[in-house]
N, C-alpha and C positions, 0 to 999 in steps of 0.2 A: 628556177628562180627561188631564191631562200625567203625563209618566211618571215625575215625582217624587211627586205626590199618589197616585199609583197603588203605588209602592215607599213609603210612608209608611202607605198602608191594610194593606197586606200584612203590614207588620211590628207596626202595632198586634192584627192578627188572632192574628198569633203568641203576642203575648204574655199577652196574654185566655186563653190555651190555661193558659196558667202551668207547670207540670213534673209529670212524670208518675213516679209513684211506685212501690215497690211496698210492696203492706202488709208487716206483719211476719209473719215467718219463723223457724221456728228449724229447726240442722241438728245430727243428732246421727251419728257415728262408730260403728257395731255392731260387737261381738267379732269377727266372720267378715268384716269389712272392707266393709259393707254401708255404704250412707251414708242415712240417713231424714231426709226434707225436710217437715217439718209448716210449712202455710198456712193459715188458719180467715178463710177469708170470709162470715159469715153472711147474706148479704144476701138472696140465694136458697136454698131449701131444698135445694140437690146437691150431692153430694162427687164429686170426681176422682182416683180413684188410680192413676198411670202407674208402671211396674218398668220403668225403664230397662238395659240391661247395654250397656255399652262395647262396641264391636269393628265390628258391621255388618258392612256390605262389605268395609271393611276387614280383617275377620276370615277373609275367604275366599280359600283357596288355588285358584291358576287354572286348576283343571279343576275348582270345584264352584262357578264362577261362578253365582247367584242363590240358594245354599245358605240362605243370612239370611233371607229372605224367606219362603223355604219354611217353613222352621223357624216361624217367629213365626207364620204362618198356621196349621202344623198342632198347634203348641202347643195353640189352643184346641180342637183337635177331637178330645179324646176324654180321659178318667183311668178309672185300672180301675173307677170308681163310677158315670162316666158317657158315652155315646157323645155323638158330635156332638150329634146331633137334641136329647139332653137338656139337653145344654148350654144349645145355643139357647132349649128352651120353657121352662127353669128362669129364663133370663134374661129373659125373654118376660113372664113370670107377674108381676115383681115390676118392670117397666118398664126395665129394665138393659142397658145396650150394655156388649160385651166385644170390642175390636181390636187385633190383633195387626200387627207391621209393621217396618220397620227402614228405614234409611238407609244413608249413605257410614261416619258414624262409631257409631251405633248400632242395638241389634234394643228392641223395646217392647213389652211387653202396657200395656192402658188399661181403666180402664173407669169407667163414670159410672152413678150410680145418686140413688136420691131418699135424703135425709137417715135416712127414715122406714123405711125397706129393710136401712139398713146390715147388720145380722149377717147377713141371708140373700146381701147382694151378695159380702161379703170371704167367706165361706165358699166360695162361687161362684170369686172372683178364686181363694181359696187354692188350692183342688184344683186347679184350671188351671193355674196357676203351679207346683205345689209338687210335681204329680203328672200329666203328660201322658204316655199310652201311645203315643202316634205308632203308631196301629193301622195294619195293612200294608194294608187296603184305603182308608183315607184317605190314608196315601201316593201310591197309585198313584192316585186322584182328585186332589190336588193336580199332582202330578207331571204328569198329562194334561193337566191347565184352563193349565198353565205349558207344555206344550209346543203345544198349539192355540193359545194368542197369540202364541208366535214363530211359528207358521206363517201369523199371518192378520196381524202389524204388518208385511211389506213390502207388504200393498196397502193400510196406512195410512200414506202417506208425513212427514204429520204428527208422526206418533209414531217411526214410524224414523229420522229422519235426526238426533233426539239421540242414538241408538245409536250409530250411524255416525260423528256427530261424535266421542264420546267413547271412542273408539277409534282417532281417526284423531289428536285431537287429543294425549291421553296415553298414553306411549311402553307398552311390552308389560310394563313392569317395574313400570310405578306403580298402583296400586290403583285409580284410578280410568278407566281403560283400559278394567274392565271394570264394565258400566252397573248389575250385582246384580240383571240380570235372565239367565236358563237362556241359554244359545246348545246346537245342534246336539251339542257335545261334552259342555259338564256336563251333558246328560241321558242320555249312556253313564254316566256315573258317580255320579250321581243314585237314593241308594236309602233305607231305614230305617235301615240301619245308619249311615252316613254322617250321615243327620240327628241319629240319636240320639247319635252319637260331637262333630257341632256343638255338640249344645245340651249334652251334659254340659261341653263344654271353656268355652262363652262363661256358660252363663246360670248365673254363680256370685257368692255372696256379694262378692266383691273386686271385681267388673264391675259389682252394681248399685246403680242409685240409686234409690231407692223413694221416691214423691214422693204426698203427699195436699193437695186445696187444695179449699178449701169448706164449708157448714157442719157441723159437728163439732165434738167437745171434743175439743182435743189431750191433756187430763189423761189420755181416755178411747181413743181411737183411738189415741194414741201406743203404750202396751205391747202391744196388741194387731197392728200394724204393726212392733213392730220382735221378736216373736216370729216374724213371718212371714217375716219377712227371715232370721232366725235362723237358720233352718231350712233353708237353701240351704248348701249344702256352700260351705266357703269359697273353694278354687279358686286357682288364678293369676289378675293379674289381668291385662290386656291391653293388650301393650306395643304400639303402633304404629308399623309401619317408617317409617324415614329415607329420603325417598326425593326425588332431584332434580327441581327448578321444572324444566318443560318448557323448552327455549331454541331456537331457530329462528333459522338462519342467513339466512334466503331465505322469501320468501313458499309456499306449498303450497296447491294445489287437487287436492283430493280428486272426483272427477264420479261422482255411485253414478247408471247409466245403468237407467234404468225407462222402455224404449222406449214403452211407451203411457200414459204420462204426459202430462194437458195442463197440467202447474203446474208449477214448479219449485219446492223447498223448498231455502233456505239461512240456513248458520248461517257467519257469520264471527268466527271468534274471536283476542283479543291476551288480552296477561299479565293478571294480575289478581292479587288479595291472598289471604292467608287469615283466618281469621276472626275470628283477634286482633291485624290488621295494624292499624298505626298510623292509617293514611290511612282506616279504615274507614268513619268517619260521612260526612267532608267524599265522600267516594268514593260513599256512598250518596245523599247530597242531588246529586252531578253525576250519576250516573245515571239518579235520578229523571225531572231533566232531558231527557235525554240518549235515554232509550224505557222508563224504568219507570213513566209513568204514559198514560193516553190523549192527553193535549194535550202529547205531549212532544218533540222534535223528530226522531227518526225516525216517530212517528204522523205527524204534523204534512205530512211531507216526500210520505212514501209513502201515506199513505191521504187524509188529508183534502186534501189540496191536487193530489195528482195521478191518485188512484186505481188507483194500481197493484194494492194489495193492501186485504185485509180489515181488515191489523192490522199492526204492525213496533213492534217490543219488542228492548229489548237486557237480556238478563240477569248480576246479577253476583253471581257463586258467591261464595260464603264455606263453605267445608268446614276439615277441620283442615288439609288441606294448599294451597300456594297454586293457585285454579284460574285460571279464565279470567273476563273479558268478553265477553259473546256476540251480535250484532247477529243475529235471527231473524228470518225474515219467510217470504211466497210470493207467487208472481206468476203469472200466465200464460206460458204456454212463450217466447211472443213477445216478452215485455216481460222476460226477462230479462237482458241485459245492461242494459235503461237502469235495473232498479229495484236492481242491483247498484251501478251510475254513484252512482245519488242517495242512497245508504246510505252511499258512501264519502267522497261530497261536505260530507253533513251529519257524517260522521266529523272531516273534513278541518278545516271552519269550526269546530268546536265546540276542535279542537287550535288552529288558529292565531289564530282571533278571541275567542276563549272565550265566557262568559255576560257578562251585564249586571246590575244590582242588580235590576231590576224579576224579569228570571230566576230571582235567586239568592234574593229574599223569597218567590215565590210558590214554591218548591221546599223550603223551610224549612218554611211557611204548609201545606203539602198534605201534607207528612212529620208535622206536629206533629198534625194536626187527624183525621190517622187513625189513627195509633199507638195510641191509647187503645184502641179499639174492637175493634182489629185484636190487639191482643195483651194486654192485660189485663183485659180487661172478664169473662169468662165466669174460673168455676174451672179447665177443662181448658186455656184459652189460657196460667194463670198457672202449672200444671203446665206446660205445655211448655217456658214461658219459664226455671221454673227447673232444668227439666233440660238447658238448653240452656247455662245459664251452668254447670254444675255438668262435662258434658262439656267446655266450654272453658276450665273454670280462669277463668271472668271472677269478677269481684264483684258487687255491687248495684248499684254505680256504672254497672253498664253499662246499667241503669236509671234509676234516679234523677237520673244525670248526664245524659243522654242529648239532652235538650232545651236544657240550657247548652253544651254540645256543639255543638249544629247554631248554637242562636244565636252561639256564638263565630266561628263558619266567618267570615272576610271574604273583601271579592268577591276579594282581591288570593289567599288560600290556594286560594278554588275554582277560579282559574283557571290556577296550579299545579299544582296536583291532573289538571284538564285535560289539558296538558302534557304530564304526567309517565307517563297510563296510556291516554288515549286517541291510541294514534299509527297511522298508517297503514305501520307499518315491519313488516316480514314478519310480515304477516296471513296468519290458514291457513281457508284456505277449502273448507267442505265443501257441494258439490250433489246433489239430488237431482231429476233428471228425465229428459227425454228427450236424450241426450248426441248424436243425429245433425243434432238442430237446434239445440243450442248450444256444442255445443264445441267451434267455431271461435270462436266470439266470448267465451267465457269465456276462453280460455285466455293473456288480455294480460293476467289478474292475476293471473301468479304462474309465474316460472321453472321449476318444476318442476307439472306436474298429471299425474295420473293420473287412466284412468276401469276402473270396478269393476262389470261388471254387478250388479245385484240378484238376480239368480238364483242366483248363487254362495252357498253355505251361510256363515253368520255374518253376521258385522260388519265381518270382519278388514281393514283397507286393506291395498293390496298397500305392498311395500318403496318407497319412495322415494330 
């Protein structure tokens, strides 16, 4: 099959997909600065109602690094009417999941129940939400389960070395420096009073977005959803620091040294956007390409073709402020300079020769064909989608439009796009393994390297 009959199937695939929509919505403004987002999907019999509040990680000052997290987890454990355990078996009784959680730019309660449940589930949500005692010995159970996974993620190198990277990568001053999960120090400072001094200052009428999607009558669920809202003190709402794109004079290798390590773990990271950056579709269709999916050409390079590793993935942050591009993967102790060679390599061709159309259809054709499923298909996915447009100030458009968008990409913008973000120009490179057998041979990528044992308490990279 020639490779124009093959860029012609692609793009008839595409368009059979037709555009992906979202239903109708409405968003109402509450007295106390609350925002209520009504969705009525009847298709299946479940509502989803998520409480978003502004701030996350971002809201944390840097000695109560993973504060957010705590918080939102011990929200649901406990109101003067009911402890943990009841929580759980009341939720238990009537089929009802309730999770708490947060991110870089927000904290969340959630929770999902059957149509046929509703008064007993929001009652449920209410008290959780409207009334958490942060009892002192569910503190200090939190606080424990949070300090026994920092003590057992450095013999998971998998999971540490995005610590590591995002630490080494942004500077001590920007918020995402630090990962919103505990280190060594915010657990000196780590107590009830602190918690409950978070959540009075974040989880306030002006910070949340209270969002319901599925089936329900909005005539009927709305007054009762936006009395709940109500009912949150109004609050400040949460202003987010200004804070400068990382810039790097000179390439940096970071070596975090885990002398009985037989793998090495690395993440190589360049600039990147933020989440309302222009370039962000065409940027996500080249990415795709590039290691966001299985057949894409870091897989391509490093697993199926030469087996160095299990998997090689490049990921591209979108948060509010601008992050990175991240080339991830592991290898064997032995093989790693060459599987770092071939990671730079397919870096290198991908800048200076770009894609091809047969490339750029089937990366359109594999964005389009799972989109639906992937984010609108359930009520919880169309709750998160719209609290996610509602954090970023996007509009509908950033759905609706979304598939004329990628169709629009041509090969001449993607390969610009290319260009412009994928470059081999000081790259910051973070390792994690045994540094006495490779860090002579790492050390040709990058003018300045430091190496960091792992034994050292934190994250911290040293000075550069």
């Amino acid at each position: 099959m020639n490779r124009r009959l093959i860029v012609s199937l692609l793009l008839a695939a595409a368009c059979l997909q037709g555009q992906a929509k979202l239903p109708p919505y409405t968003k109402q403004a509450l007295p106390n600065g609350a925002t209520l987002i009504l969705l009525r999907k009847p298709d299946v019999p479940l509502v989803s109602v998520r409480a978003i509040f502004r701030g996350g990680v971002e809201a944390e000052s840097a000695n109560l690094t993973g504060i957010a997290a705590l918080t939102a987890e011990l929200v649901r454990r406990g109101t003067p009417t009911r402890t943990a355990d009841q929580v759980s078996l009341d939720l238990d009784s009537i089929g009802a999941n309730l999770n708490g959680g947060s991110d870089r730019q927000a904290s969340y309660l959630s929770t999902e129940y059957m149509a046929r449940t509703q008064d007993r589930a929001l009652e449920i949500f209410s008290d959780v939400l409207l009334h958490p005692s942060f009892p002192e010995s569910e503190v200090k159970k939190v606080v424990a389960q949070a300090a026994d996974r920092l003590r057992s993620i450095k013999d998971n190198p998998g999971a540490a070395i995005g610590r590591y990277y995002e630490a080494f990568y942004y500077p001590t001053s920007h918020p995402y420096h630090r990962s919103g999960s505990v280190t060594e120090d915010s657990l000196t400072h780590l107590n009830r009073d602190e918690i409950i001094a978070f959540h009075k200052k974040n989880y306030t009428g002006k910070n949340l977005i209270l969002i319901a999607a599925g089936d329900f009558d909005p005539a009927k669920l709305g007054p009762v959803l936006a009395k709940l809202a109500g009912e949150l003190p109004t609050g400040a709402e949460f202003q987010p620091t200004k804070v400068a794109t990382p810039k790097f004079d000179s390439a940096r290798l970071l070596l975090v040294d885990k002398p009985d390590a037989t793998q090495t773990y690395f993440e190589i990271g360049m600039p990147g956007i933020d989440r309302t950056n222009r370039d962000r579709v065409p940027l996500m269709v080249l990415n795709t390409l590039f290691g966001g999916r299985f057949t894409s050409l870091l897989n391509d390079a490093l697993r199926v073709n030469s087996g160095l590793t299990y998997g090689a993935r490049s990921v591209l942050e979108q948060d509010r402020h601008t992050g990175s591009i991240i080339i991830s993967t592991y290898t064997r102790t032995d093989t790693t300079e060459k599987a770092i060679d071939m990671a730079l390599d397919v870096l290198k061709k991908l800048s200076e020769q770009g894609i091809d159309a047969a490339q750029l259809a089937s990366a359109k054709a594999y964005i389009k064909g799972g989109f639906p499923t992937q984010r609108l298909e359930t009520a919880d996915q169309l709750a998160n989608v719209l609290g996610e447009m509602e954090i970023y100030g996007l509009n509908k458009g950033e759905i609706d439009d979304y598939f004329s968008r990628i169709d629009a990409i041509s090969l001449d913008e993607a390969n610009v796009i290319g260009r412009k973000y994928y470059r081999d120009l000081n790259l910051q490179f973070c390792l994690l393994g045994n540094a006495s057998k490779i860090q002579d041979s790492v050390k040709k990528y990058a003018p300045k390297m430091k190496v960091l044992p792992i034994k050292e308490p934190g994250f911290e990279p040293p000075a550069f």
